[in-house]
Residue frames as qw, qx, qy, qz and C-alpha x, y, z in Angstrom:
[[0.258, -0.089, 0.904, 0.330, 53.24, -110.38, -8.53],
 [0.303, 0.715, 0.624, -0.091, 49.26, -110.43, -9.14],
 [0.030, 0.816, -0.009, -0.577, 50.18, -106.37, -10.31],
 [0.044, -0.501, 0.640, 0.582, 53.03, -107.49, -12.66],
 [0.401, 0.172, 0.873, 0.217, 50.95, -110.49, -14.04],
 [0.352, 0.742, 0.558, -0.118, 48.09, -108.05, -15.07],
 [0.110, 0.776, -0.381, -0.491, 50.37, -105.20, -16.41],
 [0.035, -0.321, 0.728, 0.605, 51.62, -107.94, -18.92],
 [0.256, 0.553, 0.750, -0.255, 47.76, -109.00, -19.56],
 [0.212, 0.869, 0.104, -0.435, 46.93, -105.32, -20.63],
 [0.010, -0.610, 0.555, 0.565, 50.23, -105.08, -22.64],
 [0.342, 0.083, 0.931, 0.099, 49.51, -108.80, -24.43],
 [0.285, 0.632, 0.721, 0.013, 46.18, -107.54, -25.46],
 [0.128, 0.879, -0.072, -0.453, 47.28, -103.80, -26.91],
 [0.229, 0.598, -0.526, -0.559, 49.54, -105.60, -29.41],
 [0.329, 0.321, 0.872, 0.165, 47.09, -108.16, -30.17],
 [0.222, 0.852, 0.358, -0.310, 44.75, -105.27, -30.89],
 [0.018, 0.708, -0.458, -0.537, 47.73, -103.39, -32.99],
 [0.349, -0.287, 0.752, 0.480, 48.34, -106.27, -34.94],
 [0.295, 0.700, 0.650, -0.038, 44.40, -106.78, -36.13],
 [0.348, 0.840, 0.084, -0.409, 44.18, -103.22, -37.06],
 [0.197, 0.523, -0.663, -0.498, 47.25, -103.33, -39.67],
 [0.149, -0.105, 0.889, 0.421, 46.21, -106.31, -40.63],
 [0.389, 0.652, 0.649, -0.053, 42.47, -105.06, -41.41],
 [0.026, 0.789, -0.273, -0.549, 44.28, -101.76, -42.48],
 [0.028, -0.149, 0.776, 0.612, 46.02, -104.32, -45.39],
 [0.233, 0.475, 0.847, 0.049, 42.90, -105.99, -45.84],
 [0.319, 0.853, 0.353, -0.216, 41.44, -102.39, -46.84],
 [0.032, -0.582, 0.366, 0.725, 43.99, -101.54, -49.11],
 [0.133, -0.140, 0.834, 0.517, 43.53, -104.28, -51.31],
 [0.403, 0.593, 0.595, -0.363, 39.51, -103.57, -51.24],
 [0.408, 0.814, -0.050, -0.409, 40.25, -101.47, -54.40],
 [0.433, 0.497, -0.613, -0.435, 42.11, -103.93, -56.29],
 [0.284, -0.092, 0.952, -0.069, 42.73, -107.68, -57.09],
 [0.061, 0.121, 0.632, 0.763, 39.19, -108.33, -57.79],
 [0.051, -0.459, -0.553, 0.694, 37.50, -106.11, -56.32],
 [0.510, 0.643, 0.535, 0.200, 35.90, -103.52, -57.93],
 [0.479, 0.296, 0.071, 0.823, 36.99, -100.58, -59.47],
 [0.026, 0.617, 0.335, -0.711, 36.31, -97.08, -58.10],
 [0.210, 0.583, 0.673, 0.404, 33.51, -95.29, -60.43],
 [0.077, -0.975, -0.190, 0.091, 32.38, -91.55, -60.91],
 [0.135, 0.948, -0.213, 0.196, 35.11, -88.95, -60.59],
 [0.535, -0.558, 0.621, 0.133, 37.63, -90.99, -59.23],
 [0.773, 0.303, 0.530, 0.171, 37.41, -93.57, -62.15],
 [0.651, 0.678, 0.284, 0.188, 37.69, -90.89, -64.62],
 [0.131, -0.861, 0.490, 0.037, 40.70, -89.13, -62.88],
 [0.690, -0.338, 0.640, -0.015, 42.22, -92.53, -62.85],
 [0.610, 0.365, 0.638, 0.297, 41.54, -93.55, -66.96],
 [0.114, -0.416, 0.236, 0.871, 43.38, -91.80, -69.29],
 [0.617, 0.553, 0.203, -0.521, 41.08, -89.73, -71.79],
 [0.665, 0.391, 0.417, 0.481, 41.43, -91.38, -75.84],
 [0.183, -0.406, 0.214, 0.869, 42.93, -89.47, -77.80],
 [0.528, 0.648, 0.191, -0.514, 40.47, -87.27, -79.74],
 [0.646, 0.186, 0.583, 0.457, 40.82, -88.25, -83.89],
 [0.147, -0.286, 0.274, 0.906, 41.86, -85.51, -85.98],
 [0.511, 0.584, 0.327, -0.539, 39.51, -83.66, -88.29],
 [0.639, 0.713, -0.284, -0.050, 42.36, -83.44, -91.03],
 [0.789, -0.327, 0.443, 0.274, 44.85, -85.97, -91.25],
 [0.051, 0.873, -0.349, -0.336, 48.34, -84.66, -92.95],
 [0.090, -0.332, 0.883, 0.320, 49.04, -87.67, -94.29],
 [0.839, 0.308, 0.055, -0.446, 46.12, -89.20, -96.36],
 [0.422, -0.371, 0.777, 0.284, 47.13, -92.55, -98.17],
 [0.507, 0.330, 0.756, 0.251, 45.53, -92.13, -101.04],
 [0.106, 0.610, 0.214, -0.755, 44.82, -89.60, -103.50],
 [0.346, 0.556, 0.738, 0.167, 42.16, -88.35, -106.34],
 [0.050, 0.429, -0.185, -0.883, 42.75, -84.88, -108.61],
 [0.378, 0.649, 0.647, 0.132, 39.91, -83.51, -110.53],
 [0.032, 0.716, -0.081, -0.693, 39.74, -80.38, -112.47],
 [0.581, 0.780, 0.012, -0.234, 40.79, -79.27, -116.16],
 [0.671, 0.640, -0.278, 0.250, 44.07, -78.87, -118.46],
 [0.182, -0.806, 0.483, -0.290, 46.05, -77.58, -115.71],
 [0.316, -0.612, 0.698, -0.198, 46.20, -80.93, -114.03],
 [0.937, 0.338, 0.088, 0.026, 45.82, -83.00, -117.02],
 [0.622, -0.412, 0.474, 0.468, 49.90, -81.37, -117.57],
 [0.584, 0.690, 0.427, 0.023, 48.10, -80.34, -120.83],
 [0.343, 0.853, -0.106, 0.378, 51.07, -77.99, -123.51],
 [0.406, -0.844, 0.351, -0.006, 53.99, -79.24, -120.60],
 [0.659, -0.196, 0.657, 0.308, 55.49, -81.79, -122.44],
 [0.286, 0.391, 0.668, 0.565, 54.07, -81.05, -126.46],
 [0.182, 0.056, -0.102, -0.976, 52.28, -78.87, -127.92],
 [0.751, -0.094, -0.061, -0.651, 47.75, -79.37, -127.50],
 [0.697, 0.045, -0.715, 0.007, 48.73, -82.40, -126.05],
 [0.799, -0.557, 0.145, -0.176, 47.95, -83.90, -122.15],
 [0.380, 0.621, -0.564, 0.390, 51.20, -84.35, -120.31],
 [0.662, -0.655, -0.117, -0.346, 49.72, -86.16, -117.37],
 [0.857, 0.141, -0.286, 0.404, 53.11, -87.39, -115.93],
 [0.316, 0.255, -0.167, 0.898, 53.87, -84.04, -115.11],
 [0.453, -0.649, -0.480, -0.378, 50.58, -83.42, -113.10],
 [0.231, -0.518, 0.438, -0.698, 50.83, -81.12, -109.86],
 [0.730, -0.315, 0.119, -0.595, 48.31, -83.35, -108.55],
 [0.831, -0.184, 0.501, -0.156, 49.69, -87.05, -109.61],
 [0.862, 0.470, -0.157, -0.109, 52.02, -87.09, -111.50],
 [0.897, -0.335, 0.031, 0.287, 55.40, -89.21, -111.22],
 [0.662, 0.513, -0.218, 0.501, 57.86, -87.22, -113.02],
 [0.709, -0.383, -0.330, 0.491, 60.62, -86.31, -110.56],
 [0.164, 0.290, 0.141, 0.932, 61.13, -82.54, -112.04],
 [0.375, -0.578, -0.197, -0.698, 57.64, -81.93, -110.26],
 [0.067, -0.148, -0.816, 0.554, 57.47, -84.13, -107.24],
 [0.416, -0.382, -0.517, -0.644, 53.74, -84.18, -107.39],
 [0.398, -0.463, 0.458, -0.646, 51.57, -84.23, -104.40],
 [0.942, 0.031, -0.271, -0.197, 50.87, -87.64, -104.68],
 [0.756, 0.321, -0.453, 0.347, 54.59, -88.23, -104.74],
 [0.020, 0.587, -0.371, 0.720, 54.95, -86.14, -101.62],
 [0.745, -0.256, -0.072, -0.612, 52.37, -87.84, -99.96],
 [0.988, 0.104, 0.036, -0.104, 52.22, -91.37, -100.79],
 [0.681, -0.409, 0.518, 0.318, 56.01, -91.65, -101.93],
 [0.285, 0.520, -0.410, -0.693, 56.76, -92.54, -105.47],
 [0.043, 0.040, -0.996, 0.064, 56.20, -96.14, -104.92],
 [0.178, 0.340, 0.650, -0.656, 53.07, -95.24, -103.35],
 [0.353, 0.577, 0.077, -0.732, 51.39, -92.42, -105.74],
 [0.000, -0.312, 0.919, 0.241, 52.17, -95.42, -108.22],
 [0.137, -0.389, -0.911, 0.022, 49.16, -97.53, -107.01],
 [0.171, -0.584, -0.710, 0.354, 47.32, -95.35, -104.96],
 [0.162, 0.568, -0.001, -0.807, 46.77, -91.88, -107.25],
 [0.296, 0.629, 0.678, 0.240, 44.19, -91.64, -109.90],
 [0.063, -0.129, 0.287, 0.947, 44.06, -88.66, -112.35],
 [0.301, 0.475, 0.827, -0.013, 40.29, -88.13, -113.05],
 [0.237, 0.630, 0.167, -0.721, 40.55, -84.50, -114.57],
 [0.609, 0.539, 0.544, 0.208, 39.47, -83.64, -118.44],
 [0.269, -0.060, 0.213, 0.937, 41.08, -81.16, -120.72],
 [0.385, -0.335, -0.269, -0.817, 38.13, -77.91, -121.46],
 [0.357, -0.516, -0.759, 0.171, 36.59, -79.46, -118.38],
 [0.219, -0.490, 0.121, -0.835, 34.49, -76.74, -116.70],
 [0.340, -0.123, 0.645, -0.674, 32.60, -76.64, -112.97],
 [0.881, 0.143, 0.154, -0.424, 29.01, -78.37, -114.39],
 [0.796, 0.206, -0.569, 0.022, 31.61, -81.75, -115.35],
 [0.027, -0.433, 0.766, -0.474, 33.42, -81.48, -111.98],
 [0.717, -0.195, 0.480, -0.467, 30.09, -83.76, -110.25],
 [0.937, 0.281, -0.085, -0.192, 30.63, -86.32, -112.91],
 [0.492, 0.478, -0.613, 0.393, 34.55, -86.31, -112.66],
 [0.260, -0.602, 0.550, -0.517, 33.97, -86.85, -108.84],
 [0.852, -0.288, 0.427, -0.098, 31.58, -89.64, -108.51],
 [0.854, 0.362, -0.354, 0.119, 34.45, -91.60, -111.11],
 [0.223, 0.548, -0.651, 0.477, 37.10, -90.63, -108.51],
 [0.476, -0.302, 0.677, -0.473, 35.03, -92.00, -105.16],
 [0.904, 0.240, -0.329, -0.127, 35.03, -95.28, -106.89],
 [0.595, 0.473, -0.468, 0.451, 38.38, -95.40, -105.98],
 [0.666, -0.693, -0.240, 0.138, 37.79, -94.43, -102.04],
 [0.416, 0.687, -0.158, 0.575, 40.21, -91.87, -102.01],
 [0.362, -0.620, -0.356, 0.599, 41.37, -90.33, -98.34],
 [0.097, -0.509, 0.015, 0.855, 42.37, -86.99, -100.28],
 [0.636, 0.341, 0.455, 0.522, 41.01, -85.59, -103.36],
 [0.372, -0.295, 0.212, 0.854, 42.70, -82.86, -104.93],
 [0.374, 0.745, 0.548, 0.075, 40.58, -79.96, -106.95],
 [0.050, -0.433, 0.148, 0.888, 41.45, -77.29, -109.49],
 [0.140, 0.459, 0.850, 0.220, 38.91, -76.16, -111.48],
 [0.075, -0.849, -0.340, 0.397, 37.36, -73.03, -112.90],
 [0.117, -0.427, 0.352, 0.825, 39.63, -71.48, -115.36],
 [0.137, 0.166, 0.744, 0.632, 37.32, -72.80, -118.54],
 [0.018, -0.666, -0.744, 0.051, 34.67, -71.48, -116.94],
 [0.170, -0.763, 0.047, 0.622, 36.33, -67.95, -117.64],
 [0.162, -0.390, 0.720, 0.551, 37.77, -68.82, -120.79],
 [0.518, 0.595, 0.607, 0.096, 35.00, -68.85, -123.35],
 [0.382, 0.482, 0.379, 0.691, 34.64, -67.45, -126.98],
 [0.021, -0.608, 0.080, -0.790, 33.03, -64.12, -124.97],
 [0.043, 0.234, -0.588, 0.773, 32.46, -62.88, -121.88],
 [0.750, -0.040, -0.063, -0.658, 28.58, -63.19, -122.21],
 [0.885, -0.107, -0.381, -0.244, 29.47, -66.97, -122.25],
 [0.406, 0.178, -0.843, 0.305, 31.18, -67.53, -119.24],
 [0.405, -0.381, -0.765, -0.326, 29.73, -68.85, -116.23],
 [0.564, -0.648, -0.402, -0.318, 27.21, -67.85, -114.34],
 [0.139, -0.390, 0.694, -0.589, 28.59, -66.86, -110.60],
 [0.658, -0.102, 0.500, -0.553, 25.66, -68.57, -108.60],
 [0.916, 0.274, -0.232, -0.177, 25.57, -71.68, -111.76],
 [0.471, 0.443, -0.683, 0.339, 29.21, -72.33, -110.45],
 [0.250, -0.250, 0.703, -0.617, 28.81, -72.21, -106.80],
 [0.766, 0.099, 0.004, -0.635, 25.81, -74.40, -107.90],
 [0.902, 0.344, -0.261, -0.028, 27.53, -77.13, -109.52],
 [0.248, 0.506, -0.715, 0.415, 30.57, -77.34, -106.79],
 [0.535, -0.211, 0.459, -0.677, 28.20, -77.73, -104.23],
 [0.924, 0.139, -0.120, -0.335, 27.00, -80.58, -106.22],
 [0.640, 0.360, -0.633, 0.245, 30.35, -82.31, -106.77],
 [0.056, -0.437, 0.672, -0.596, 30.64, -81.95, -102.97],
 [0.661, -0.080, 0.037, -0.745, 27.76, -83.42, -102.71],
 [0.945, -0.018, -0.173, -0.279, 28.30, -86.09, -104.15],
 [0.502, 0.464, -0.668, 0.293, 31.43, -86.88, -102.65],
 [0.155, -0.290, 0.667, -0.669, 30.15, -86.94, -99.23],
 [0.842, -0.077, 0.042, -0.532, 27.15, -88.83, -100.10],
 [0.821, 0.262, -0.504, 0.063, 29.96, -91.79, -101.08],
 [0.726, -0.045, -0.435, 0.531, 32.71, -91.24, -98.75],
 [0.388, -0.847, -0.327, -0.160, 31.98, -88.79, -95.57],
 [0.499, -0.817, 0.098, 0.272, 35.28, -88.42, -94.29],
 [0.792, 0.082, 0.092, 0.598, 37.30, -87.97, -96.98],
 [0.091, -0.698, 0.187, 0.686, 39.46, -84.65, -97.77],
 [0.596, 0.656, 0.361, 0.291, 39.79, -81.96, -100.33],
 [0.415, -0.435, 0.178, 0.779, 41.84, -79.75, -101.27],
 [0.482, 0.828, 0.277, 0.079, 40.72, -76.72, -103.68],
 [0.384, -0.224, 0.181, 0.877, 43.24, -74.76, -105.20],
 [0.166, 0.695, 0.216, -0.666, 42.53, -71.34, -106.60],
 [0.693, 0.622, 0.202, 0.302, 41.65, -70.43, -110.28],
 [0.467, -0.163, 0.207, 0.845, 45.08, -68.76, -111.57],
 [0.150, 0.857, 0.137, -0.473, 44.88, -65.42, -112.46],
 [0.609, 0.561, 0.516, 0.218, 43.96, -65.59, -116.24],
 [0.281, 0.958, 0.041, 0.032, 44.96, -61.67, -116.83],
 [0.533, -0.690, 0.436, 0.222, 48.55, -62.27, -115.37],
 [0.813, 0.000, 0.513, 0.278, 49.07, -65.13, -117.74],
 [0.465, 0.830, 0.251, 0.180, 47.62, -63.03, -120.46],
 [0.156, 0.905, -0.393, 0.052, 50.88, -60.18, -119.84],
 [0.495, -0.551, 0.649, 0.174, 53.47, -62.62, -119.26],
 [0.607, -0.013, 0.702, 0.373, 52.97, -64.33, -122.94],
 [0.494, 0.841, 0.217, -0.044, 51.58, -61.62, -125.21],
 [0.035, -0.871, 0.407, 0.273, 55.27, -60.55, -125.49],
 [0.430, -0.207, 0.823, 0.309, 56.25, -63.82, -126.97],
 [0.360, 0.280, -0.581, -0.674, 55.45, -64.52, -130.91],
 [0.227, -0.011, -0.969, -0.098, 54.80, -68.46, -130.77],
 [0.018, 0.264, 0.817, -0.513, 52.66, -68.11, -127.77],
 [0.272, 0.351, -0.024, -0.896, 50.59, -65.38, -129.74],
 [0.482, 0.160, -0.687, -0.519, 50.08, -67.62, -132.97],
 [0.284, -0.170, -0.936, -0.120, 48.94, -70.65, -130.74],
 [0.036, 0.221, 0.324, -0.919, 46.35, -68.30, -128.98],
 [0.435, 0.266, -0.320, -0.799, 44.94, -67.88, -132.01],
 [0.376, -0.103, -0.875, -0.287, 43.46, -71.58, -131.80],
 [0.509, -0.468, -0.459, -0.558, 41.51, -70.80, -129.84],
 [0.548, -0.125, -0.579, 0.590, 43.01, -70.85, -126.20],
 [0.143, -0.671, -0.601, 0.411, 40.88, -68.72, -123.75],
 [0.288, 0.445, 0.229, 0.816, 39.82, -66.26, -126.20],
 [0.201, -0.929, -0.265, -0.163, 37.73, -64.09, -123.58],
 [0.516, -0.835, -0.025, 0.190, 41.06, -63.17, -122.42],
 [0.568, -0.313, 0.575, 0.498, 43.53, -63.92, -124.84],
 [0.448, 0.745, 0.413, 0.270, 41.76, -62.69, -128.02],
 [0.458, 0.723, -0.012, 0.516, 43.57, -60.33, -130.04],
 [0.778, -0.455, -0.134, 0.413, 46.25, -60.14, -127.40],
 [0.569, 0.144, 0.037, 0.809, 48.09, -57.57, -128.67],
 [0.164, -0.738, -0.391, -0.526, 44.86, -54.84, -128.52],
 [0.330, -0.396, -0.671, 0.533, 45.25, -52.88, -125.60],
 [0.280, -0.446, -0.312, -0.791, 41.78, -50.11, -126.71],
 [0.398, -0.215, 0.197, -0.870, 39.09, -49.34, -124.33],
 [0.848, -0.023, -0.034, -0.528, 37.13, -52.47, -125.37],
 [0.676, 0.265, -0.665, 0.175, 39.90, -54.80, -125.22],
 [0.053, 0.268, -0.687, 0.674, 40.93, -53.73, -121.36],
 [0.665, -0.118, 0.107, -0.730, 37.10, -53.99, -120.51],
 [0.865, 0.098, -0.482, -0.097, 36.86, -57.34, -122.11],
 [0.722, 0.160, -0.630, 0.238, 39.85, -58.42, -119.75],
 [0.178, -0.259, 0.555, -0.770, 38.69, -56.86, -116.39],
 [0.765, -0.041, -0.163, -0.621, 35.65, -58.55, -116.98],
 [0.853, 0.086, -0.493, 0.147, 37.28, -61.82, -117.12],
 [0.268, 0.458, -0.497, 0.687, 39.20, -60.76, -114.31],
 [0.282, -0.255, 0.408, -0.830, 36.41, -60.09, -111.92],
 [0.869, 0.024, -0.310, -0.384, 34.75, -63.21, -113.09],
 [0.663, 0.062, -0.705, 0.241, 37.73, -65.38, -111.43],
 [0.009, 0.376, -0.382, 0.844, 37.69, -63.32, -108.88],
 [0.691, -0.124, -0.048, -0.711, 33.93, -63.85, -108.19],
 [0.919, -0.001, -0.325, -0.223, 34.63, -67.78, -108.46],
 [0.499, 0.196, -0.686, 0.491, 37.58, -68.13, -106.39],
 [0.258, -0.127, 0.096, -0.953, 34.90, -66.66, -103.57],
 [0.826, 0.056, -0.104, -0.551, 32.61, -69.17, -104.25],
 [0.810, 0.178, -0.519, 0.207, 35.20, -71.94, -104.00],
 [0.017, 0.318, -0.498, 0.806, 36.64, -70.27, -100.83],
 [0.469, -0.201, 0.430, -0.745, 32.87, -70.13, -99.05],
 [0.877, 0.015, -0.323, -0.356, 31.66, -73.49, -100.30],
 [0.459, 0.365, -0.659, 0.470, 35.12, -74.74, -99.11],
 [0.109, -0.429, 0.336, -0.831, 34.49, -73.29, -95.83],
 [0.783, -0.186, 0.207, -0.557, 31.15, -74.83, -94.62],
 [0.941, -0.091, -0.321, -0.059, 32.82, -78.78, -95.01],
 [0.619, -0.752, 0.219, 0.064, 34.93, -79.62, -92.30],
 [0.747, -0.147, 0.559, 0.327, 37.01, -81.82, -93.66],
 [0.578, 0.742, 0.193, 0.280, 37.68, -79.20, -96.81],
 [0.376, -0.722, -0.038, 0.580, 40.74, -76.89, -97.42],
 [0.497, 0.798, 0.252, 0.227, 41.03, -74.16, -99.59],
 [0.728, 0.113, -0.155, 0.658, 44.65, -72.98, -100.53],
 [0.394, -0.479, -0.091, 0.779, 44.18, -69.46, -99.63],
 [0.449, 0.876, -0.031, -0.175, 43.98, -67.78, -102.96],
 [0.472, -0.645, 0.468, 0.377, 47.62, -68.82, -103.06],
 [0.696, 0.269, 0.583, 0.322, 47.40, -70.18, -106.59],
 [0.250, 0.711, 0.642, 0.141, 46.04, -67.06, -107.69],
 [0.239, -0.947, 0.191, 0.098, 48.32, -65.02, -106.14],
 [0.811, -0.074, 0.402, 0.418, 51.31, -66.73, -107.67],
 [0.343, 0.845, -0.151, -0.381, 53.06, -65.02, -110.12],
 [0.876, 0.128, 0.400, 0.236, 54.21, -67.14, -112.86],
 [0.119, -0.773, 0.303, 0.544, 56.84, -66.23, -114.61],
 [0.694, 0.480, -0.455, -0.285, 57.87, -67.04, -118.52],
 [0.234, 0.441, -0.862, -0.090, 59.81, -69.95, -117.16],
 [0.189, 0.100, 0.909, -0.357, 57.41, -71.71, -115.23],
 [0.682, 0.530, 0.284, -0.417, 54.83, -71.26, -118.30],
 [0.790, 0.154, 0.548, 0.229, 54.51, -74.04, -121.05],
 [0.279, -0.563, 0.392, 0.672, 57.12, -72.96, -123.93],
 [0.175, 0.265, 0.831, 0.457, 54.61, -73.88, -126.33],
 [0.224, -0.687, -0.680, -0.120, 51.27, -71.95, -125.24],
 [0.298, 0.244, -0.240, 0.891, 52.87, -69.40, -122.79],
 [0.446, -0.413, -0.068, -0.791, 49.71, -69.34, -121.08],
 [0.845, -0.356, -0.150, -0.369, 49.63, -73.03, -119.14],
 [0.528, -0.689, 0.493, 0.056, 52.25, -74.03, -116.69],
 [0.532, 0.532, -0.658, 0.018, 55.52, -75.77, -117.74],
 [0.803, -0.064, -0.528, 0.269, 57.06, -78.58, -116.14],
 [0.237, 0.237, -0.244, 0.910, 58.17, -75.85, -113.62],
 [0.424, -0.321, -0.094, -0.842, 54.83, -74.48, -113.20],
 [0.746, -0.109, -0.586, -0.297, 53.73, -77.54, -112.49],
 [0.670, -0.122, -0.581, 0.446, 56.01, -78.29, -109.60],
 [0.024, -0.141, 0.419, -0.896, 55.25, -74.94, -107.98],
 [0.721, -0.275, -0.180, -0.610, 51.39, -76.05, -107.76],
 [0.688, -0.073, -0.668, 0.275, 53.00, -79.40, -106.20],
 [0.382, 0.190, -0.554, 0.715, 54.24, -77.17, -103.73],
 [0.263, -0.189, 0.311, -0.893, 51.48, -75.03, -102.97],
 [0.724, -0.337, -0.370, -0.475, 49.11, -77.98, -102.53],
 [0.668, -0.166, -0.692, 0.218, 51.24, -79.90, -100.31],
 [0.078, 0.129, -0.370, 0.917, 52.33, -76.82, -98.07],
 [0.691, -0.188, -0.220, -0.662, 48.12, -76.57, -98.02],
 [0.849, -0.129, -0.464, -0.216, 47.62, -80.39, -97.09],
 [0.709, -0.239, -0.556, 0.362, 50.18, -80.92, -94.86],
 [0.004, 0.497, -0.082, 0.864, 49.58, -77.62, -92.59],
 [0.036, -0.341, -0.857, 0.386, 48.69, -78.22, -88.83],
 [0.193, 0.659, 0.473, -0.552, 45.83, -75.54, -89.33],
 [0.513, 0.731, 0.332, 0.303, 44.27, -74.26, -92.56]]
């Protein structure tokens, strides 16, 4: 009896002793929550997901700003020596182009929130003045083409400088980043000025309105094709060449810059998609294929 009383003694006090441990066993689960503290160090940061990292280029900007020259003033697409800005690659609304704006932003959108700041005969040493008017506006994107007038002078002696261009982009960049650090750009290439030149010397009209005075280093006496003519237009040739290059490595060193490729420049326009007045600056047509190659540019996961 004295045997059996201690055997249930021993037993009594093994699953008092069980029950304590599970119930310091809960007591140490909840040591790591409630409000305890958190685990820290390498457990903490296995435990907390990382943010997600913010893009460098964001494919959808919600705003956009186009500098540059005729081209994306829309300038001999709607009239003749007349700005046609409606019809702008960059921002304009007409529905024949879908503009990047419109692609962007909507049509609703590119409505309020796109701003045309380019100038017909603008050249590269106006582009810093056409920018800081555009980061007024606090753009997210702005949109650059620029460089053909700087080919397109009365001779070849006057066009510009290589290292005066790459001089005066740098500036415009300059001053865009001194305003607004994280916006985008988009450069598009100068078009290739000798291309235009054989696709409209075969037309009469386009000849006669030439003769006012439309990029004579390249378009002068359009019909010449001597020794000193062909010179004249390789020259000009190797001059865009030289500046798309310069627009390409300037591009290059901002992060938050993207340069189309040469794809403008490589285009090959064709009489229909040059202006039936001029035969030398895009048509309503033309236009919309720059639409294309900017957006195809902008909205690209990788340059």
């Amino acid at each position: 009896m004295e045997r059996a009383t201690r055997g249930r003694g021993r037993r009594a006090r093994a699953v008092l002793a069980a029950v304590t441990a599970a119930v310091l066993g809960v007591a140490g689960c909840d040591a790591v929550g409630g409000d305890s503290a958190a685990p820290s160090g390498t457990a903490a940061r296995k435990e907390r997901p990382s943010p997600r990292p913010t893009p460098v280029w964001d494919t959808s900007p919600e705003s956009v700003a186009a500098v540059g020259d005729s081209i994306t003033r829309g300038f001999d697409a709607c009239a003749v020596l007349t700005d046609c800005p409606e019809v702008s690659w960059a921002t304009g609304a007409d529905e024949q182009v879908d503009s990047l704006a419109v692609r962007l932003l909507g049509r609703a959108g590119a409505a309020e929130r796109a701003w045309n700041h380019a100038v017909t005969g603008a050249r590269m040493a106006d582009l810093p003045g056409q920018m800081a008017r555009a980061v007024r506006r606090g753009p997210e994107l702005v949109a650059v083409m620029a460089g053909a007038n700087d080919a397109c002078r009365e001779t070849t002696a006057a066009m510009t400088p290589v290292e005066d261009f790459r001089a005066d982009f740098q500036e415009a960049m300059r001053t865009l980043r001194e305003a607004l650090p994280t916006a985008q750009v988009y450069v598009a290439s100068v078009p290739d000025l000798k291309r235009l030149w054989s696709q409209g010397r075969t037309n009469p009209l386009g000849r006669q309105v030439w003769k006012l005075g439309i990029c004579p280093s390249m378009l002068g006496d359009a019909d010449s094709l001597d020794a000193a003519a062909t010179l004249r237009r390789e020259t000009v040739r190797e001059r865009v060449e030289d500046y798309n290059e310069v627009l390409e490595e300037v591009c290059a060193k901002d992060r938050r810059c993207r340069f189309d490729g040469g794809a403008v420049h490589a285009y090959r326009f064709g009489t229909a998609e040059l202006s039936r007045w001029d035969w030398f600056h895009p048509s309503v047509e033309g236009q919309a294929e720059l639409a294309e190659i900017a957006y195809r540019t902008v909205t690209a996961k990788r340059p």
